[in-house]
N, C-alpha and C positions, 0 to 999 in steps of 0.2 A: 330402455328401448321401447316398451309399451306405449311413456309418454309421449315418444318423438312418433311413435308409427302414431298414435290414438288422437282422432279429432277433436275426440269428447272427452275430457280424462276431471274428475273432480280436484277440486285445489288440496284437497288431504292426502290425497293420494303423492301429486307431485309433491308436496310438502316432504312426505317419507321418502321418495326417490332421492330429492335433493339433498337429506341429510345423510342418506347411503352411500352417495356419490362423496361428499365430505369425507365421511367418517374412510372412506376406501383411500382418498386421497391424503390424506393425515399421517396413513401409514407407509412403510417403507416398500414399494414397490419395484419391479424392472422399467426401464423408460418404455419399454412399448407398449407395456400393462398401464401403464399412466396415461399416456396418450391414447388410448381407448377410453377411458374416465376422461378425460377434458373432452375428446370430440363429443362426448354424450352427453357433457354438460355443456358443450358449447349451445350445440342444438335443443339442448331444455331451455336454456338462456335466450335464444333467438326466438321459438317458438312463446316464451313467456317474461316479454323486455321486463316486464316490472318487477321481477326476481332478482334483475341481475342487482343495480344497486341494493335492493335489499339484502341481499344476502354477500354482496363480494366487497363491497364498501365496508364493514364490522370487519372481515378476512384483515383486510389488509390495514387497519386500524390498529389490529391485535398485534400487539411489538411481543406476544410468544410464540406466535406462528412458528413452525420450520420452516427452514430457509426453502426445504425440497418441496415442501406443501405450497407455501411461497411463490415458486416457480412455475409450477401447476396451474396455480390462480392466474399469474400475468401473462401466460397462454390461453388461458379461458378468456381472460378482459380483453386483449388483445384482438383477439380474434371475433368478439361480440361485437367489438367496435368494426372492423372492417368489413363484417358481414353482414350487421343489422338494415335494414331496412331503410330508405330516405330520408324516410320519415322521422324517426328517434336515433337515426345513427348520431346528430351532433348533439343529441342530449345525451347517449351515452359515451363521448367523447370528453362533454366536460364533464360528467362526474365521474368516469373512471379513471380518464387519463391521470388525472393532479395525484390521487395518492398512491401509483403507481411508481412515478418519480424519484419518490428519494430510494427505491432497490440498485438506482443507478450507482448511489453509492455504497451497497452493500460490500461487505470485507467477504461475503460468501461469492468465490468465486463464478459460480454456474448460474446464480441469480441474479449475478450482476452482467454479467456475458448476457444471459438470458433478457433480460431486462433492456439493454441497448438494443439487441439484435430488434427486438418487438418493438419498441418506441419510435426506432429507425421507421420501422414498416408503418406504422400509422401516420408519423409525422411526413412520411415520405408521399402518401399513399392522399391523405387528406387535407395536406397544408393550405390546396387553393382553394378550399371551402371557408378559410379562414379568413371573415374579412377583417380588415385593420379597420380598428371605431378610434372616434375624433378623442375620446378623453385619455389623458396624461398615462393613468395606470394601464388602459386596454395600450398600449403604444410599449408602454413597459415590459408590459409582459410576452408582448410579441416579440419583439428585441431580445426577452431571455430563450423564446423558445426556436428564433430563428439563430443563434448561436448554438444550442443545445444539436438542434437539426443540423446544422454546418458542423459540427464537430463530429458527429456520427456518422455523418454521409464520409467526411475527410479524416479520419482517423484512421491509420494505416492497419492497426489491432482490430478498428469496426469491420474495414474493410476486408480485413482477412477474413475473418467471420463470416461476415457473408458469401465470401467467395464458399470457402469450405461448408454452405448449406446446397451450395448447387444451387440456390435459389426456390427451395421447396416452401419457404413462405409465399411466393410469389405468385404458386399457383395452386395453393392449400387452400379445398372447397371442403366443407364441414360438410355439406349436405352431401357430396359424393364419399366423402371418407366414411359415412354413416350405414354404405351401402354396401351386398354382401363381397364385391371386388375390392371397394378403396380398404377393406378391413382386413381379406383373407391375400391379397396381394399386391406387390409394389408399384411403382408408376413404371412404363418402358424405359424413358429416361433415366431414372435413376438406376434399375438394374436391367442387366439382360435375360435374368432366369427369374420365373414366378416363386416369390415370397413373400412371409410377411415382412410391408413396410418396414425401415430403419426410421424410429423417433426423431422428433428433432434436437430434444435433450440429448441422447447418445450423440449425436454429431458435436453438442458444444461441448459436452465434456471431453470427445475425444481430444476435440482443438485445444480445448484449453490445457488438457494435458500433455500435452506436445508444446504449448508455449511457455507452460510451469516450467520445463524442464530446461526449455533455453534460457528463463529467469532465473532459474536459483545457478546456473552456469554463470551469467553475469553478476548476479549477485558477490557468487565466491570470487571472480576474477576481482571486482570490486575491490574486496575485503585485503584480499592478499595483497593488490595494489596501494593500500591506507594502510597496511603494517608495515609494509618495506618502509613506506614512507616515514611513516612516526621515527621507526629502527634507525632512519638515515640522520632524520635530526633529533632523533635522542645523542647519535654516539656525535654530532658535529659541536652538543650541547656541554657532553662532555669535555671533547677537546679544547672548546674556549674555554669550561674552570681550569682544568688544568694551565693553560697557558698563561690563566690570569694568577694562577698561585704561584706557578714560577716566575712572570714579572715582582709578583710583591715581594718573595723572597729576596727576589734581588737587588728590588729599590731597599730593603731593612739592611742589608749587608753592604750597602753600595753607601748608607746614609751616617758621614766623616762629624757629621755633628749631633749623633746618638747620642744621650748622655749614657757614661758608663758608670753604675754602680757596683764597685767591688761589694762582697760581702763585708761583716762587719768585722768577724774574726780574723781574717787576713789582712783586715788596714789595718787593727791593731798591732799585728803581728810587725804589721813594715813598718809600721811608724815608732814602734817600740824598740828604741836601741839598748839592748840590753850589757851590761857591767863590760864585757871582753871588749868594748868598743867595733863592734863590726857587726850590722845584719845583713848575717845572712838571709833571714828570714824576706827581710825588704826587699834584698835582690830577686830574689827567687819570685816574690809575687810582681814586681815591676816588669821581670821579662815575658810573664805570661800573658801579663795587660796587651806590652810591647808585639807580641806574637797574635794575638787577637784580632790586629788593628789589619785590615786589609789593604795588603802591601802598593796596591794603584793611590793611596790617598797620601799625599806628602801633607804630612804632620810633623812638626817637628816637637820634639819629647825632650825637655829639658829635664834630669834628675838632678836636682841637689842633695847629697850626699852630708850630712855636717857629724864631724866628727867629734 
């Protein structure tokens, strides 16, 4: 606070400031105890452009960051970009902007919420400062960030997000949030009774927890919907083996030209006519052949008998 109020302040001095602010922000805070730390680092930042790449550029470099510390920073960038001065605002556009960017695809949800919600606002805020230059790559890369910008602005999810900010980035002045009202009480607009300001981290967490809950809802209906189904053609999977096992049995019993091999015991037995002149034995195994043979197939069964 010394810094931002002091015209005169030594570089050592803000040097400790800013690693206080750090080390404050590292830790696990309330969102409005956080957003007090970023307005005051916004305005250290504003008040001294040449700190910010130096010090926020490494931040966001560091793939150990928390995600929550993380989020911190991309409201700090954020907001140095939109507030800085004419004169270095599009030099700190393109150095901060670019490695800002890949949070858009973070898996952490509030950093990435966080992350469109802010990118929206710059790109929204300062696209017509951007001129399109004649070489191949400056064309290319415009192209990527005028779809990026298209998809944010029209993205039903972005869109709801910003609805449920009420639009508090829109008219979010660091220099009045600095001061002893924008800190000890809320805008008119947002409440009707003097309090302290609502964050605007609390606000995306809240949203986002409110659209978790209708996701893991479609999620499960999902899930349940791809079981029935598997269920449905597992048991339809079933029924054609089965169908096709009772077709085969029926082609082997239906098939008049199976070869039949009796055992060997029993042809000996039939073919063996023993002293008394009569086997019985042959009979008995002929008629069970004869019994075997599936009575649709006209075959006709010659025995010869020799006596």
């Amino acid at each position: 606070m010394i810094c931002v109020l002091s015209h005169y302040v030594e570089d050592d001095i803000v040097g400790e400031v800013t690693s206080s602010i750090h080390i404050c922000l590292y830790r696990n805070n309330l969102p409005a105890v956080r957003q007090y730390l970023e307005t005051f680092a916004i305005l250290l930042y504003l008040k001294f452009p040449t700190l910010a790449e130096e010090q926020l550029i490494p931040i966001f470099h560091d793939k150990g960051m928390r995600q929550q510390a993380l989020s911190s920073y991309v409201f700090i960038a954020a907001n140095v970009i939109l507030h800085s001065r004419q004169s270095v605002q599009i030099y700190h556009l393109n150095q901060l902007l670019p490695p800002i960017l890949p949070f858009l695809t973070s898996h952490h949800h509030s950093l990435r919420g966080f992350t469109q919600l802010l990118v929206h606002s710059v790109l929204s805020r300062l696209w017509p400062t951007l001129h399109p230059e004649t070489s191949e790559d400056a064309v290319f890369e415009r192209r990527c960030f005028q779809e990026l910008k298209d998809y944010l602005a029209e993205n039903s999810d972005c869109v709801r997000l910003r609805v449920s900010i009420e639009g508090f980035l829109d008219v979010f002045d660091p220099n009045a949030s600095g001061t002893p009202p924008g800190i000890f009480s809320a805008r008119p607009e947002v409440s009707d009774f003097e309090c302290v300001p609502v964050s605007v981290m609390e606000r995306v967490i809240e949203f986002l927890n409110d659209v978790r809950e209708d996701l893991r809802q479609a999620i499960a209906n999902d899930t349940v919907t791809i079981k029935n189904e598997d269920l449905a053609v597992g048991e339809h999977h079933k029924s054609d083996e089965s169908v096709s096992e009772m077709v085969k049995t029926g082609q082997e019993v239906l098939d008049f030209q199976k070869k039949i091999t009796p055992h060997r015991g029993d042809s000996e037995q039939a073919l063996n006519l023993n002293t008394r002149g009569h086997s019985g034995v042959g009979d008995e195994y002929i008629s069970r052949i004869i019994s075997g043979i599936h009575p649709c197939k006209f075959v006709c069964v010659y025995i010869v008998v020799a006596f």
